[in-house]
CHARMM-style PDB file with segment names, atoms N, HN, CA, C and O in Angstrom:
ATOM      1  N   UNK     1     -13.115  15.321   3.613  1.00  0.00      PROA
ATOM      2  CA  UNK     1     -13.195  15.140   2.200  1.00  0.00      PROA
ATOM      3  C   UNK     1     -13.422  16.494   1.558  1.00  0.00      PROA
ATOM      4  O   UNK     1     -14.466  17.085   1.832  1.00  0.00      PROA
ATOM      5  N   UNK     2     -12.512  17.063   0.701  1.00  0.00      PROA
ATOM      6  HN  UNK     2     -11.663  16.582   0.479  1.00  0.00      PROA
ATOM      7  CA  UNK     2     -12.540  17.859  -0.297  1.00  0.00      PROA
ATOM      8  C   UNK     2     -12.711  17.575  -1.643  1.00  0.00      PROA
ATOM      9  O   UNK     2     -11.802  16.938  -2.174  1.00  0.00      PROA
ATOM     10  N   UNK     3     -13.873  17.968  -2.467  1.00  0.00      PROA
ATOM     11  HN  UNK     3     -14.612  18.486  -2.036  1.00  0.00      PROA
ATOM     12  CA  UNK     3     -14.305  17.548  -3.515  1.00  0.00      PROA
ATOM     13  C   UNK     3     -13.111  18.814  -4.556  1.00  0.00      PROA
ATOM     14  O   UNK     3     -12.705  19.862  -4.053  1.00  0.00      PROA
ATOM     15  N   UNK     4     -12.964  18.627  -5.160  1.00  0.00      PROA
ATOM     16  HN  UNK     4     -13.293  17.776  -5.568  1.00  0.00      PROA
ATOM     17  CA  UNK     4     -12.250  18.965  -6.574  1.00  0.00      PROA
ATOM     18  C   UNK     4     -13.359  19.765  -7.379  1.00  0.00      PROA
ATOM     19  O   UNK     4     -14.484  19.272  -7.466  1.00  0.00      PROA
ATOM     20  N   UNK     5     -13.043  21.104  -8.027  1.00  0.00      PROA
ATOM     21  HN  UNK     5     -12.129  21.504  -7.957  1.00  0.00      PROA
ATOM     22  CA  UNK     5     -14.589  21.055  -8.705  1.00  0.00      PROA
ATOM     23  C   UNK     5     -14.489  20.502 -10.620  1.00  0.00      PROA
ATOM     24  O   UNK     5     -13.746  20.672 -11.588  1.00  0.00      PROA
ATOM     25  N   UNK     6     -15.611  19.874 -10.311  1.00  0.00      PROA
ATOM     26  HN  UNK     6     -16.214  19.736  -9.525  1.00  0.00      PROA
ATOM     27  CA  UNK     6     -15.348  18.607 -11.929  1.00  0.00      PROA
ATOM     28  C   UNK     6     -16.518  19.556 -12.816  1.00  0.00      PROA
ATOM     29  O   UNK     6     -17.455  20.333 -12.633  1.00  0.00      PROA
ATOM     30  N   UNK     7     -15.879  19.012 -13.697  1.00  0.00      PROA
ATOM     31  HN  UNK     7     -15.118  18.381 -13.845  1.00  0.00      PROA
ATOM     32  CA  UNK     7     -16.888  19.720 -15.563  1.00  0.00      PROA
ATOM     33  C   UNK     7     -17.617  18.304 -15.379  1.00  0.00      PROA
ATOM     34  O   UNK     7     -17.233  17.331 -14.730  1.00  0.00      PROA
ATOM     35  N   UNK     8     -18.849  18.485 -16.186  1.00  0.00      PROA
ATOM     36  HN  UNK     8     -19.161  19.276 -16.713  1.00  0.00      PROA
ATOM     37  CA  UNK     8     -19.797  17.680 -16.396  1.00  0.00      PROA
ATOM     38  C   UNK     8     -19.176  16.495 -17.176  1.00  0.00      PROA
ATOM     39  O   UNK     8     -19.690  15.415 -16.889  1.00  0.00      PROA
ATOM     40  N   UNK     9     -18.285  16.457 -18.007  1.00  0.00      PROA
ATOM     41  HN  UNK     9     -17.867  17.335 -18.240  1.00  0.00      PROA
ATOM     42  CA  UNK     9     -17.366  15.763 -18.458  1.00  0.00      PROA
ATOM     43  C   UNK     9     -17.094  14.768 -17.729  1.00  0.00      PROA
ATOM     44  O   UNK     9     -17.568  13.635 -17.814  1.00  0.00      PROA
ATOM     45  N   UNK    10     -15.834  15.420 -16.526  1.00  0.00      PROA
ATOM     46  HN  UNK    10     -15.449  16.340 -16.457  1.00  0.00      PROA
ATOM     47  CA  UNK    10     -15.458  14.541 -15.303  1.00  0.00      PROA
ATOM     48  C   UNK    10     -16.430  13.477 -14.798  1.00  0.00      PROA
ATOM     49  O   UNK    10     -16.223  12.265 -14.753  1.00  0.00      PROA
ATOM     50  N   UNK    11     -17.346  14.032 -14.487  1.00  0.00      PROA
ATOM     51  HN  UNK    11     -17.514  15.017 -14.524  1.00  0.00      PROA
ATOM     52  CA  UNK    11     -18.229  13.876 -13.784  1.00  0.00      PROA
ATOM     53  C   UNK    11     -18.785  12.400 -14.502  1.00  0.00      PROA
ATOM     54  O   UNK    11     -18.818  11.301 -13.948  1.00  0.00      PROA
ATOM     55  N   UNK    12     -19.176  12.707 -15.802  1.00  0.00      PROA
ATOM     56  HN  UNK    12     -19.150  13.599 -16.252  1.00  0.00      PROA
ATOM     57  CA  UNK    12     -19.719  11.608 -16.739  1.00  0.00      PROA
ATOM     58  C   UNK    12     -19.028  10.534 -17.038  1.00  0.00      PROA
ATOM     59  O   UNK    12     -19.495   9.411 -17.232  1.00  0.00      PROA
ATOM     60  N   UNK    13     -17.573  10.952 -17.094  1.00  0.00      PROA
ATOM     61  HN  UNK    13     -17.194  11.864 -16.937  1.00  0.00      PROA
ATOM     62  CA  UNK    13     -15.920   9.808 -16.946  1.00  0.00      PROA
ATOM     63  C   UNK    13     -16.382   9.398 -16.144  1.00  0.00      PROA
ATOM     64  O   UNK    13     -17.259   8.595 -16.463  1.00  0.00      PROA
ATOM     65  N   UNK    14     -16.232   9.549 -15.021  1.00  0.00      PROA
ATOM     66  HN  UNK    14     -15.519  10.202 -14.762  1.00  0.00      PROA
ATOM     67  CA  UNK    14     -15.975   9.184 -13.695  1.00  0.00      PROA
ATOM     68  C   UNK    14     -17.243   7.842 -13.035  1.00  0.00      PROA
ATOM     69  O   UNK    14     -16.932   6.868 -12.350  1.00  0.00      PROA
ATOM     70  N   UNK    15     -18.539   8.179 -13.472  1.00  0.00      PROA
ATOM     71  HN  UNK    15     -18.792   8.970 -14.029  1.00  0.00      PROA
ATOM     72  CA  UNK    15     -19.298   7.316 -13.355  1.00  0.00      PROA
ATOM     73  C   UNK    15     -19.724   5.970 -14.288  1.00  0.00      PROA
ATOM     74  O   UNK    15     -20.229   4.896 -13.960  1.00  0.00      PROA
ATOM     75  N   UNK    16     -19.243   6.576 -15.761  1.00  0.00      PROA
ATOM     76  HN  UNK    16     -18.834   7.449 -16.027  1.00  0.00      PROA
ATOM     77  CA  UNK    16     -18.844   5.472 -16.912  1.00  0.00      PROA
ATOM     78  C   UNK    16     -17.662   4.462 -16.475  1.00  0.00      PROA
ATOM     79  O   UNK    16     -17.825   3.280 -16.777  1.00  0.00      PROA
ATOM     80  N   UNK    17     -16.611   4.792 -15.861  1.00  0.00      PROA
ATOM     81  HN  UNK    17     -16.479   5.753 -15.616  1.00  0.00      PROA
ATOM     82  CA  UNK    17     -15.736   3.964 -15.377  1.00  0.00      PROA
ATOM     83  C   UNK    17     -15.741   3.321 -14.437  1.00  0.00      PROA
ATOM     84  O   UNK    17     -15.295   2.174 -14.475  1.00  0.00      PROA
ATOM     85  N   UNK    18     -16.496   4.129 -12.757  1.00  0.00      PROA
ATOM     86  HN  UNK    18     -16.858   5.060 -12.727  1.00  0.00      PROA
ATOM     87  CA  UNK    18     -16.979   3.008 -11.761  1.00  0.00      PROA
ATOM     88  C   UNK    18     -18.071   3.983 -11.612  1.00  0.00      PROA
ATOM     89  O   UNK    18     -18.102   5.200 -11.425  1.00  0.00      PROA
ATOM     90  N   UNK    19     -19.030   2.986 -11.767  1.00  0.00      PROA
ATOM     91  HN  UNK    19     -19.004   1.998 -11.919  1.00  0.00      PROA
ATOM     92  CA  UNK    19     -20.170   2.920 -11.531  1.00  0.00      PROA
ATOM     93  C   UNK    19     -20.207   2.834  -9.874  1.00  0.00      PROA
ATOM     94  O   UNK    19     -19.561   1.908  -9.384  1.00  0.00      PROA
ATOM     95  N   UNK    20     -20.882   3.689  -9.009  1.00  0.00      PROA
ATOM     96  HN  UNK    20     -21.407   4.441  -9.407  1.00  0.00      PROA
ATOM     97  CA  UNK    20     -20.676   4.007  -7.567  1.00  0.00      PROA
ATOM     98  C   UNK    20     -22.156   4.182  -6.674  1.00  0.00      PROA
ATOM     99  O   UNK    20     -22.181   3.970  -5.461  1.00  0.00      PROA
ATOM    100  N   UNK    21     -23.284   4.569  -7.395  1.00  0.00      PROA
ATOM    101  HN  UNK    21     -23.264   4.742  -8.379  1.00  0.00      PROA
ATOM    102  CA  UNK    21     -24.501   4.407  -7.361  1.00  0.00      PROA
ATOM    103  C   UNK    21     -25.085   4.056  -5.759  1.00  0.00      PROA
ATOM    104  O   UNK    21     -25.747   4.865  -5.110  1.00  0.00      PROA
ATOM    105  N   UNK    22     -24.621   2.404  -5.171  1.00  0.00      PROA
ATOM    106  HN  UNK    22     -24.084   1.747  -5.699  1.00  0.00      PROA
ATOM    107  CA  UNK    22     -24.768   1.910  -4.736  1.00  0.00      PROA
ATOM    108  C   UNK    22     -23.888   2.111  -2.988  1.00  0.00      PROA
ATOM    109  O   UNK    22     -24.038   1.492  -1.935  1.00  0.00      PROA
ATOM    110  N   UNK    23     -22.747   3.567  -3.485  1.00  0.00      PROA
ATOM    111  HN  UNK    23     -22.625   4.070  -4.341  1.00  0.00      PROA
ATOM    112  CA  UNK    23     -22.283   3.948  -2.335  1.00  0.00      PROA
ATOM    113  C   UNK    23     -22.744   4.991  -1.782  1.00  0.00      PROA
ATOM    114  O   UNK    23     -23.511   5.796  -2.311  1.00  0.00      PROA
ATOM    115  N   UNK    24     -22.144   5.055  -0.293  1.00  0.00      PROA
ATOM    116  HN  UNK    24     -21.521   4.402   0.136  1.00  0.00      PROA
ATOM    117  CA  UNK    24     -22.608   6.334   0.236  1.00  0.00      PROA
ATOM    118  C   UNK    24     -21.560   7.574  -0.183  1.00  0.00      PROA
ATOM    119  O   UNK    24     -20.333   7.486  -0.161  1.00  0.00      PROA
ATOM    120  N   UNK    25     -22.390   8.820  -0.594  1.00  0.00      PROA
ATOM    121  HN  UNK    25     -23.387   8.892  -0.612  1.00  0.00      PROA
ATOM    122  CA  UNK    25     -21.650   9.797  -1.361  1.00  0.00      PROA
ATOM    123  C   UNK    25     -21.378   9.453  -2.665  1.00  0.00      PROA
ATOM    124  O   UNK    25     -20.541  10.172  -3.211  1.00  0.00      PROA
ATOM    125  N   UNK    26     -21.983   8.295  -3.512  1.00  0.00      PROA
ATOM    126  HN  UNK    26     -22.662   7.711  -3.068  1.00  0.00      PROA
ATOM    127  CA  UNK    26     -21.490   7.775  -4.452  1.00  0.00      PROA
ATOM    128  C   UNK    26     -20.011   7.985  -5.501  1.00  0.00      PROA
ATOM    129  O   UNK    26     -19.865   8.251  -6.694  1.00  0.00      PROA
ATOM    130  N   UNK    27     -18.944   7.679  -4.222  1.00  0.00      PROA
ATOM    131  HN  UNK    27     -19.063   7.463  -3.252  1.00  0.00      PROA
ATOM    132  CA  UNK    27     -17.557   7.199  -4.347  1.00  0.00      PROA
ATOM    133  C   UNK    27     -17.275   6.225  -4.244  1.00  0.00      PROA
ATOM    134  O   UNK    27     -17.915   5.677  -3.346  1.00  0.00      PROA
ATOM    135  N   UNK    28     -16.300   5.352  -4.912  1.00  0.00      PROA
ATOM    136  HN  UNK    28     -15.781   5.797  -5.641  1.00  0.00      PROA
ATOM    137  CA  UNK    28     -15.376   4.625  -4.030  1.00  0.00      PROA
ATOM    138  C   UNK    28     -14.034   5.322  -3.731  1.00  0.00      PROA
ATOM    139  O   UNK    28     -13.271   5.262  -4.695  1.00  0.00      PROA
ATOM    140  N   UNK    29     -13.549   5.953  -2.679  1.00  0.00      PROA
ATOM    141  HN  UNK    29     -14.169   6.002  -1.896  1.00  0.00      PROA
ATOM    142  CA  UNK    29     -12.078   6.106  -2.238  1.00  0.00      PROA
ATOM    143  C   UNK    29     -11.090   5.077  -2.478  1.00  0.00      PROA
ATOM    144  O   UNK    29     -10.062   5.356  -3.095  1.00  0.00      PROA
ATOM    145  N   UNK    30     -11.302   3.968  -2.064  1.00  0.00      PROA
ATOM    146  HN  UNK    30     -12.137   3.742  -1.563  1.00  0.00      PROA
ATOM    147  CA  UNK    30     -10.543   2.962  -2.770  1.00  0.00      PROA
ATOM    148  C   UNK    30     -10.291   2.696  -3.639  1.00  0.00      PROA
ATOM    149  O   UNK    30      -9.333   1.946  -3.827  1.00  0.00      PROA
ATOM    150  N   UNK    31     -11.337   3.380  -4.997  1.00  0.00      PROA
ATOM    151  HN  UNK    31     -12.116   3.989  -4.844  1.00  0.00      PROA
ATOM    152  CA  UNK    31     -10.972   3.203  -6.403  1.00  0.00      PROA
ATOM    153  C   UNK    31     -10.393   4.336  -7.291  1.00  0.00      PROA
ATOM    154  O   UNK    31      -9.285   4.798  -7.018  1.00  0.00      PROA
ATOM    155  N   UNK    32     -11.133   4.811  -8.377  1.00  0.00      PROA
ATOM    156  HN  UNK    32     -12.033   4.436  -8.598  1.00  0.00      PROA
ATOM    157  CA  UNK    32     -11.126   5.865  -8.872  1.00  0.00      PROA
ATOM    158  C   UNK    32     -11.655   6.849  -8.337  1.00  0.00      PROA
ATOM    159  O   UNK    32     -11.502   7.973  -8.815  1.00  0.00      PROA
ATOM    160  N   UNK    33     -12.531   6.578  -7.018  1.00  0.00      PROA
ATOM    161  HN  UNK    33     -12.655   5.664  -6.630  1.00  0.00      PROA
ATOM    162  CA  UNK    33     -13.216   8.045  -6.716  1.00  0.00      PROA
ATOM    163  C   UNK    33     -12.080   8.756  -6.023  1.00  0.00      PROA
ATOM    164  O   UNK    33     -12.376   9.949  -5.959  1.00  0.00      PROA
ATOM    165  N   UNK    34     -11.108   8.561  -5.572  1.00  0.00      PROA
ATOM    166  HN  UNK    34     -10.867   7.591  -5.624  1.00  0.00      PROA
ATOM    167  CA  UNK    34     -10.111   9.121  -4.960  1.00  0.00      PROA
ATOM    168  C   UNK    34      -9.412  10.521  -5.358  1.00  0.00      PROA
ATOM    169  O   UNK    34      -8.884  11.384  -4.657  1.00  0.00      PROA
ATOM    170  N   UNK    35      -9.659  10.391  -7.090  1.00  0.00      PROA
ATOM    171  HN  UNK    35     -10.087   9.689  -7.659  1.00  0.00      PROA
ATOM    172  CA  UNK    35      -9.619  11.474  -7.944  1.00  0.00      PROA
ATOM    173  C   UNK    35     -10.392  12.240  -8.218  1.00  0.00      PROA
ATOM    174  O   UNK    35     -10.184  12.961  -9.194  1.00  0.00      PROA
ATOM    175  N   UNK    36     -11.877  12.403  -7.260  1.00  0.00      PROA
ATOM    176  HN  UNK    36     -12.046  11.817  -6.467  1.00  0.00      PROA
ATOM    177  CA  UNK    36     -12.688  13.221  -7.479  1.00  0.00      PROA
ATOM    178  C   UNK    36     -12.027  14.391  -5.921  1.00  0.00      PROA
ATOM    179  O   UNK    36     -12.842  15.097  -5.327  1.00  0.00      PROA
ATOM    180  N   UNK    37     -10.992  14.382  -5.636  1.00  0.00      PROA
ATOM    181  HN  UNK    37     -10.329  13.809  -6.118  1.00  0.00      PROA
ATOM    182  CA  UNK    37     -10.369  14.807  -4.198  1.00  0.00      PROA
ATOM    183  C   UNK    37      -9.584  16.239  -4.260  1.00  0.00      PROA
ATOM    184  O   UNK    37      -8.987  16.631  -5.262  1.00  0.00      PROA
ATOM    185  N   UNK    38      -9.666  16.846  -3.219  1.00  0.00      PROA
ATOM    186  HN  UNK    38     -10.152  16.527  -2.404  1.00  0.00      PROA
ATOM    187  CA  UNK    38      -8.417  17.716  -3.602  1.00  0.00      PROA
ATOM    188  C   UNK    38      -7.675  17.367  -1.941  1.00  0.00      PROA
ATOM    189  O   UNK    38      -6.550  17.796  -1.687  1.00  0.00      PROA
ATOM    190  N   UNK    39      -8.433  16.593  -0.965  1.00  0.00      PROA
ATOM    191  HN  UNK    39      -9.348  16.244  -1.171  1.00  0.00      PROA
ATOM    192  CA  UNK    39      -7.661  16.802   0.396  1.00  0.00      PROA
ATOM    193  C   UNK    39      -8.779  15.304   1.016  1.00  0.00      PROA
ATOM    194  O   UNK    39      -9.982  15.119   0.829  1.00  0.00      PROA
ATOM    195  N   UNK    40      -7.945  14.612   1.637  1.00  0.00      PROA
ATOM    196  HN  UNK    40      -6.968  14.762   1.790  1.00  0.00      PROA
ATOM    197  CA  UNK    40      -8.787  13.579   2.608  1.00  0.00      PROA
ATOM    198  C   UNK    40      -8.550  13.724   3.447  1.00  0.00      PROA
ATOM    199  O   UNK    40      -7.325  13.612   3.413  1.00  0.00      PROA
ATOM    200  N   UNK    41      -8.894  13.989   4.645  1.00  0.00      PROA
ATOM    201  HN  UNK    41      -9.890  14.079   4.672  1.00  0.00      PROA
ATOM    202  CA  UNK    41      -8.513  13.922   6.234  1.00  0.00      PROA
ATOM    203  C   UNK    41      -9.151  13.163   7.453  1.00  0.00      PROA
ATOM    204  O   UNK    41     -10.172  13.735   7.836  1.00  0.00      PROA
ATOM    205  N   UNK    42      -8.829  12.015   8.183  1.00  0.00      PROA
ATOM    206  HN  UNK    42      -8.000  11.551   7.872  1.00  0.00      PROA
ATOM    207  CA  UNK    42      -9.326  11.626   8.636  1.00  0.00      PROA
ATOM    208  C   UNK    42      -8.782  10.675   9.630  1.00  0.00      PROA
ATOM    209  O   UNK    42      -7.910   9.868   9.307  1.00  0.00      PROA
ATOM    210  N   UNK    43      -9.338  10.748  11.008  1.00  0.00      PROA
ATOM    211  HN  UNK    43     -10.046  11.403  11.271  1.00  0.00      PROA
ATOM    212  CA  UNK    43      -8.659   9.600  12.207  1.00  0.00      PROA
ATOM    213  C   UNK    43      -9.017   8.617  12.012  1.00  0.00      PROA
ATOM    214  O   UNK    43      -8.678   7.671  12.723  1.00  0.00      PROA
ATOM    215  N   UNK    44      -9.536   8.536  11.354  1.00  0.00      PROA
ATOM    216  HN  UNK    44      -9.812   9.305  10.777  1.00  0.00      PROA
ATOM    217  CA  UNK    44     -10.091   6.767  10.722  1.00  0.00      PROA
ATOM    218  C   UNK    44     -10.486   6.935   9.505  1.00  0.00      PROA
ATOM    219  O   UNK    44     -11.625   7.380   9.365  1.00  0.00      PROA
ATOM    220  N   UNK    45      -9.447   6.551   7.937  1.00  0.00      PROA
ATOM    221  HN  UNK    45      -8.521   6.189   8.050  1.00  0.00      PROA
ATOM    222  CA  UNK    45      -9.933   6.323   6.852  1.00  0.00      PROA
ATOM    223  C   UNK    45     -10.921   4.624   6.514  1.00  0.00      PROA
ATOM    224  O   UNK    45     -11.457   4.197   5.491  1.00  0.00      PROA
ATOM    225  N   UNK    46     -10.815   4.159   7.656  1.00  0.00      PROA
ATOM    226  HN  UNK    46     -10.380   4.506   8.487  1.00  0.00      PROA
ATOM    227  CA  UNK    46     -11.688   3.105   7.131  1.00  0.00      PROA
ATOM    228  C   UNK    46     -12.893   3.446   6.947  1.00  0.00      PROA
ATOM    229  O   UNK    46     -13.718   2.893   6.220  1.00  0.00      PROA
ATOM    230  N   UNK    47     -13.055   4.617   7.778  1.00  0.00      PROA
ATOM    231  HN  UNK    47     -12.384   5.066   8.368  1.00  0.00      PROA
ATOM    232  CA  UNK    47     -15.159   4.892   7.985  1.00  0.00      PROA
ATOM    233  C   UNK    47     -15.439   5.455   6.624  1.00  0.00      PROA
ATOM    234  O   UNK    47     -16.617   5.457   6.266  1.00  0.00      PROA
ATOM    235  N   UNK    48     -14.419   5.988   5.718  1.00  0.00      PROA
ATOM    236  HN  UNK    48     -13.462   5.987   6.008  1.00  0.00      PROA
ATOM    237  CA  UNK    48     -14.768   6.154   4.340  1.00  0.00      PROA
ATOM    238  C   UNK    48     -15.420   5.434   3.146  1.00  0.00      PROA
ATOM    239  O   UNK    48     -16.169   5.894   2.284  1.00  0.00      PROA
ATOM    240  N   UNK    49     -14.789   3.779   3.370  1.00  0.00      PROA
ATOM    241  HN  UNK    49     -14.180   3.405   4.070  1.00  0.00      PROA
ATOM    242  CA  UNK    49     -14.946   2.790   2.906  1.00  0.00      PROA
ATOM    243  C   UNK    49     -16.143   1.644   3.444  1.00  0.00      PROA
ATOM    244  O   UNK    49     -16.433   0.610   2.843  1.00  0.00      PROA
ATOM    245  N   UNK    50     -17.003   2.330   5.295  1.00  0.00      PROA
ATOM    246  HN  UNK    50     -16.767   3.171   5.784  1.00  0.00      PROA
ATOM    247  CA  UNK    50     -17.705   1.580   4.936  1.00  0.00      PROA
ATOM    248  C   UNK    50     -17.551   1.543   7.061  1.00  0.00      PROA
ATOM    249  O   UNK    50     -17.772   2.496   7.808  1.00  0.00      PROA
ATOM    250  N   UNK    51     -17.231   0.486   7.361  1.00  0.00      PROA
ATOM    251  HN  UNK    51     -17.052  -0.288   6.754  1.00  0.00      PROA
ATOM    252  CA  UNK    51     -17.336   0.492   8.924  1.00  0.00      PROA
ATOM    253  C   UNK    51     -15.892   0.948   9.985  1.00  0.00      PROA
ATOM    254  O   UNK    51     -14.731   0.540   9.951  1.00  0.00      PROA
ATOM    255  N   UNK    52     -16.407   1.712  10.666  1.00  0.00      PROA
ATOM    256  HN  UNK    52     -17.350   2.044  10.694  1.00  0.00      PROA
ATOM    257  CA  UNK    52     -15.018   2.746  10.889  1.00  0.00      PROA
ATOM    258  C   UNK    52     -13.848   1.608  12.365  1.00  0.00      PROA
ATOM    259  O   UNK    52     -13.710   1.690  13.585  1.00  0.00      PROA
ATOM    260  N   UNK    53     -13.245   0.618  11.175  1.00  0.00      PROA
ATOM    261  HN  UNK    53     -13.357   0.552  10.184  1.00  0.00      PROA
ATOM    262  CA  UNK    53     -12.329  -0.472  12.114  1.00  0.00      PROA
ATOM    263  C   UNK    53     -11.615   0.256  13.117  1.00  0.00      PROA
ATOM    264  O   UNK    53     -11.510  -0.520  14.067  1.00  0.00      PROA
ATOM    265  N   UNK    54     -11.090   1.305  13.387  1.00  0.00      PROA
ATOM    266  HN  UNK    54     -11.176   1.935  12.616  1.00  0.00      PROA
ATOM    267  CA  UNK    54     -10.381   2.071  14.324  1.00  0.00      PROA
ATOM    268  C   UNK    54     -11.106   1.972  15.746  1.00  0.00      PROA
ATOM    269  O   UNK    54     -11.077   1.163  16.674  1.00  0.00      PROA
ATOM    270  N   UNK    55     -11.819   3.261  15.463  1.00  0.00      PROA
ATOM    271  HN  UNK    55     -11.842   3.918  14.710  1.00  0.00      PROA
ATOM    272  CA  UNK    55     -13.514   2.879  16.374  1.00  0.00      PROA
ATOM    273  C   UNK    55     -13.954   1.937  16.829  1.00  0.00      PROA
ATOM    274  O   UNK    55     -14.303   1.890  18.008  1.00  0.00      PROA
ATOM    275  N   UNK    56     -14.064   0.805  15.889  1.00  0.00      PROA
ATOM    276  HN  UNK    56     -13.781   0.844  14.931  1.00  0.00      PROA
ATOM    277  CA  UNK    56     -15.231  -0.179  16.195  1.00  0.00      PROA
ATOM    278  C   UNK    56     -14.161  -1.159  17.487  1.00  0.00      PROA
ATOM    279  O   UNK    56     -14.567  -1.605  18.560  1.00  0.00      PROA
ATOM    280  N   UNK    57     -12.370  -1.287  16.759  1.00  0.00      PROA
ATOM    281  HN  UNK    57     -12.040  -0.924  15.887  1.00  0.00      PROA
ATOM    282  CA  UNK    57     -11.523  -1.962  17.721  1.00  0.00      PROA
ATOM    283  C   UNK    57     -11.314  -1.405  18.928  1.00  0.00      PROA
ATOM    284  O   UNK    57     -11.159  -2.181  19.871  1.00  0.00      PROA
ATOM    285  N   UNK    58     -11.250   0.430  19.241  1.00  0.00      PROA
ATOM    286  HN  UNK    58     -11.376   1.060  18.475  1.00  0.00      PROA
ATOM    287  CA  UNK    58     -11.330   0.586  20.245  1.00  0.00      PROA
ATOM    288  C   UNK    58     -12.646   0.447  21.284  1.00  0.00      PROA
ATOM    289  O   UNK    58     -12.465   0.393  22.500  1.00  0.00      PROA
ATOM    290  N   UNK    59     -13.655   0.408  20.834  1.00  0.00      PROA
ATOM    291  HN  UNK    59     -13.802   0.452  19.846  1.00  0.00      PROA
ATOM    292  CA  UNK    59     -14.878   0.084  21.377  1.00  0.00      PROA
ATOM    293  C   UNK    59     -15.002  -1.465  22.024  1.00  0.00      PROA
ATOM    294  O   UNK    59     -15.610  -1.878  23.011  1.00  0.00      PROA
ATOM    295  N   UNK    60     -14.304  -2.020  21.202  1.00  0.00      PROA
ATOM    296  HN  UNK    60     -13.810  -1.685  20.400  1.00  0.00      PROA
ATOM    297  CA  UNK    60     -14.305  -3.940  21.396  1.00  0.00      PROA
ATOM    298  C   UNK    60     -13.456  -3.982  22.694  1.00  0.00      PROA
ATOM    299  O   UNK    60     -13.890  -4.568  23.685  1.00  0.00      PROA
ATOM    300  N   UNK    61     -12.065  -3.270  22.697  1.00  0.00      PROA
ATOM    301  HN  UNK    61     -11.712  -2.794  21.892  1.00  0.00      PROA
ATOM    302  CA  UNK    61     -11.223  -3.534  23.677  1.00  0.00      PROA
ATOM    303  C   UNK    61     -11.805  -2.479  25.078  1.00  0.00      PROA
ATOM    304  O   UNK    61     -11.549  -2.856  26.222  1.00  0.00      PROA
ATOM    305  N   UNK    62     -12.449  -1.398  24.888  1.00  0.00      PROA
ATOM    306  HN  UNK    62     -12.656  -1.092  23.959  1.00  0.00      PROA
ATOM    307  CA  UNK    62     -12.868  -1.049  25.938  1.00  0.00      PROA
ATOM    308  C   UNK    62     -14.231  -1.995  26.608  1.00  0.00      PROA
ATOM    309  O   UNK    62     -14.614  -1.813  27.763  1.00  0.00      PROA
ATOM    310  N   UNK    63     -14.625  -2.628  26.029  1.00  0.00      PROA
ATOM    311  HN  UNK    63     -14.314  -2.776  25.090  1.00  0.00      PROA
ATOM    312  CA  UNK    63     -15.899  -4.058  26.499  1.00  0.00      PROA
ATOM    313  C   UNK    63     -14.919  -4.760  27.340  1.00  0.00      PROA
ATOM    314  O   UNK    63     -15.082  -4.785  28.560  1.00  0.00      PROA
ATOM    315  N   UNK    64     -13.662  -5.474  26.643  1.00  0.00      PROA
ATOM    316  HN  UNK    64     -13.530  -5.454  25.652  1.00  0.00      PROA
ATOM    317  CA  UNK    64     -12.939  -5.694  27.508  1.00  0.00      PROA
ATOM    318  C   UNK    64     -13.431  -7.842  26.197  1.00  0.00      PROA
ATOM    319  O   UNK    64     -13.398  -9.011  26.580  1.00  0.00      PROA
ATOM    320  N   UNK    65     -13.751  -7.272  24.899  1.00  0.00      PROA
ATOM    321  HN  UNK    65     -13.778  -6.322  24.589  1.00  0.00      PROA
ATOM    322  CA  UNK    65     -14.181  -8.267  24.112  1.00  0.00      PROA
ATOM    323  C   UNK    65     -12.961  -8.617  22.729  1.00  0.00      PROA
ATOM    324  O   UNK    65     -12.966  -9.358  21.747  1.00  0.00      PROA
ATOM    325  N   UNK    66     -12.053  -7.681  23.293  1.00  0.00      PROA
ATOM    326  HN  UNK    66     -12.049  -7.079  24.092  1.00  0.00      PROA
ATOM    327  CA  UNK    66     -11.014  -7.844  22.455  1.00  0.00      PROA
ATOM    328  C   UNK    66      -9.334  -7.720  23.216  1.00  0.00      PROA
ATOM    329  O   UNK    66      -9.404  -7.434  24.412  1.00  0.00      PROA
ATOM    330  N   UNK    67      -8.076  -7.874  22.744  1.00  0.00      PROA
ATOM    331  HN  UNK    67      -8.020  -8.106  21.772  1.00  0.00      PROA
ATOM    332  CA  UNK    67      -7.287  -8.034  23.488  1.00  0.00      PROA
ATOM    333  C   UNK    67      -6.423  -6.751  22.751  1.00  0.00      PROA
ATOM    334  OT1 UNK    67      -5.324  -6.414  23.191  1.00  0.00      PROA
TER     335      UNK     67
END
């Protein structure tokens, strides 16, 4: 994650419109926070949003608890 650098402005948009408070890094990527970005990179964009499904499925199938 590359942050963008925002004017206090942005910044004040950005939380008037989604309210994010309640996230970690207080983004949503899925929403408007996506535009607080200049670069996302990642082997698993789910862990952005919350529990990293990539990971968690290869972990299940190495148990031998998934197919």
């Amino acid at each position: 994650m590359t942050f963008r650098e925002l004017s206090d402005r942005e910044i004040a948009s950005y939380v008037a419109a989604e309210p994010a408070l309640d996230c970690a890094g207080a983004f949503k990527v899925e929403g408007l926070g996506i535009s607080l970005f200049t670069e996302v990179s990642s082997t698993d964009p789910t862990a952005l949003e919350g529990l990293p499904l990539i990971s968690v499925c290869s972990m299940l199938r190495e148990a031998n608890l998934m197919n």
